[in-house]
C-alpha positions in Angstrom: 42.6 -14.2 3.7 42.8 -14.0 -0.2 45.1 -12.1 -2.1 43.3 -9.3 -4.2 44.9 -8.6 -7.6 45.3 -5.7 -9.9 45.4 -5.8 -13.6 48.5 -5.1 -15.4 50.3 -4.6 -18.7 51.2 -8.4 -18.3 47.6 -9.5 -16.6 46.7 -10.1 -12.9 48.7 -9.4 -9.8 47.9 -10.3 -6.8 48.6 -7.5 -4.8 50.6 -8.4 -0.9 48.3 -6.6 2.3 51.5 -4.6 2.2 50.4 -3.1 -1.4 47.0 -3.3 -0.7 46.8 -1.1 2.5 48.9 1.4 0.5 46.3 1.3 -2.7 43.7 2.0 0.2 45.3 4.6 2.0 45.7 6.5 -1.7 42.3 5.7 -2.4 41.3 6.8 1.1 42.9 10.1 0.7 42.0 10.7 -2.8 38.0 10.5 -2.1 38.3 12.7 1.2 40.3 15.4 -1.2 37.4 14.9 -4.2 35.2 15.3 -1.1 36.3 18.3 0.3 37.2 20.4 -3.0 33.6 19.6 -4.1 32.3 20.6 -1.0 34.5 24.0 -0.6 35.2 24.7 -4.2 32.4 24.6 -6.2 30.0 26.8 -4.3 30.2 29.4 -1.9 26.9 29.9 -0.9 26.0 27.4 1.8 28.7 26.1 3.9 28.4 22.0 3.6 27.0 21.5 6.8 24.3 23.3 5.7 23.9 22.4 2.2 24.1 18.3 4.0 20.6 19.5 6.1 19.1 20.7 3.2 19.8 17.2 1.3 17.9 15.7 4.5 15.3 17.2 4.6 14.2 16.6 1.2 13.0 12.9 1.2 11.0 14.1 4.3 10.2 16.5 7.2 12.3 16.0 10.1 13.1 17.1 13.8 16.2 18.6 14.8 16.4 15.5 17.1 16.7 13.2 14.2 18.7 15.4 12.3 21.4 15.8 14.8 21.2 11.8 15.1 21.8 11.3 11.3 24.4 14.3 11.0 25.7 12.8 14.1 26.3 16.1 15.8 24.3 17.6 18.9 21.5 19.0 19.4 21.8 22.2 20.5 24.6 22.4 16.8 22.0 21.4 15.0 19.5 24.1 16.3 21.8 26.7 15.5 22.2 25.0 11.9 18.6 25.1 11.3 18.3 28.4 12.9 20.4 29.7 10.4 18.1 27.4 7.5 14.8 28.7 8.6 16.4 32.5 9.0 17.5 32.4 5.0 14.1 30.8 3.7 15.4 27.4 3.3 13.5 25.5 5.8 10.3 25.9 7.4 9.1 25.1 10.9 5.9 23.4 12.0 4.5 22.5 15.3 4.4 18.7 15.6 0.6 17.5 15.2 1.3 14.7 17.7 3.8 16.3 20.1 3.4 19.8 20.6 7.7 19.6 21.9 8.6 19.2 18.7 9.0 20.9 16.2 8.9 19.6 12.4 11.6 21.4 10.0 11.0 21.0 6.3 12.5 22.3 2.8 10.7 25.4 1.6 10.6 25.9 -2.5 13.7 28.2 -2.2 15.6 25.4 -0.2 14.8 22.9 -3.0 16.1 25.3 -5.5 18.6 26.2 -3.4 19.7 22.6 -3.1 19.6 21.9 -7.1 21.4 24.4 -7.8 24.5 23.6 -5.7 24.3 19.7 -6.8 24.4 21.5 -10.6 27.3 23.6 -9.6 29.3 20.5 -8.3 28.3 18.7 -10.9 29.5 21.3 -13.4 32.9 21.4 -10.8 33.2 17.5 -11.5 32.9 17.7 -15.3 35.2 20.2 -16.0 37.8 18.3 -14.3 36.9 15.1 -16.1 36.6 17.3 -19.5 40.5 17.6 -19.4 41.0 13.3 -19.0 41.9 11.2 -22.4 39.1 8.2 -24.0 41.1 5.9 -22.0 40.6 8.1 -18.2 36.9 8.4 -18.7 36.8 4.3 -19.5 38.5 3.6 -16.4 36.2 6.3 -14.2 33.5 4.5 -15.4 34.5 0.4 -14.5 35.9 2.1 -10.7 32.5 4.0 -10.3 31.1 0.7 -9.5 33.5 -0.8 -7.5 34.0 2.6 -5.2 29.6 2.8 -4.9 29.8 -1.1 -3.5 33.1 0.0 -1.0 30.7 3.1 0.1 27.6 0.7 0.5 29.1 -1.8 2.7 
């Protein structure tokens, strides 16, 4: 297994697996804190299980079957999540055209403004924490954007 290294005030280092299961373990807790004060901070009008169907649903219509597959929940949980959806205008049912079982759920106009308007908020949330960071912070935000979108891809 090859060393990784980490650039210094001197130049490289390789970093041991010690060091480098630490640096994950930061990193690890660092994103999951991000995560969760995004999620719980920035609005308080859908809770984030809810606000997560909503995003969904809006590349396409879907059952509550395949929406308790992708959520990776059950289904009777994600019933009473869209339940809730449907109740506040969000989402919309349908029969299903091909199986009258199931039922099709979709985002209604107020659950797509619903939706961009949280993503601004957390946004906004996200900016006003980088607005505080020096020339030098925003740089290095930018070069670990890309290496933290190819560790969530893999």
């Amino acid at each position: 297994m090859s060393k990784q290294t980490v650039e210094t005030v001197s130049g490289p280092k390789a970093l041991t697996r010690t060091e480098l299961a630490r640096l994950a373990n930061d990193l690890r807790l660092a994103c999951m804190r991000i995560s969760r004060r995004v999620r719980y901070e920035s609005d308080l009008l859908l809770p984030p299980h809810q606000f997560s169907v909503l995003s969904r649903l809006e590349s396409a219509p879907k059952t509550n079957s395949e929406l308790a597959e992708i959520e990776r929940v059950t289904a009777p949980s994600m019933k009473r999540t869209t339940n809730v959806l449907v109740e506040a205008g969000y989402v919309a049912r349908a029969d299903d055209p091909e199986d009258g079982r199931q039922v099709i759920l979709s985002l209604t106009p107020e659950g797509l403004k619903t939706l961009k308007r949280i993503r601004r908020h957390r946004d906004e949330w996200m900016l006003q924490r980088f607005e505080g960071l020096t020339e030098e912070e925003h740089a290095l935000l930018a070069s670990v954007r890309d290496v933290l979108l190819k560790v969530a891809s893999e």
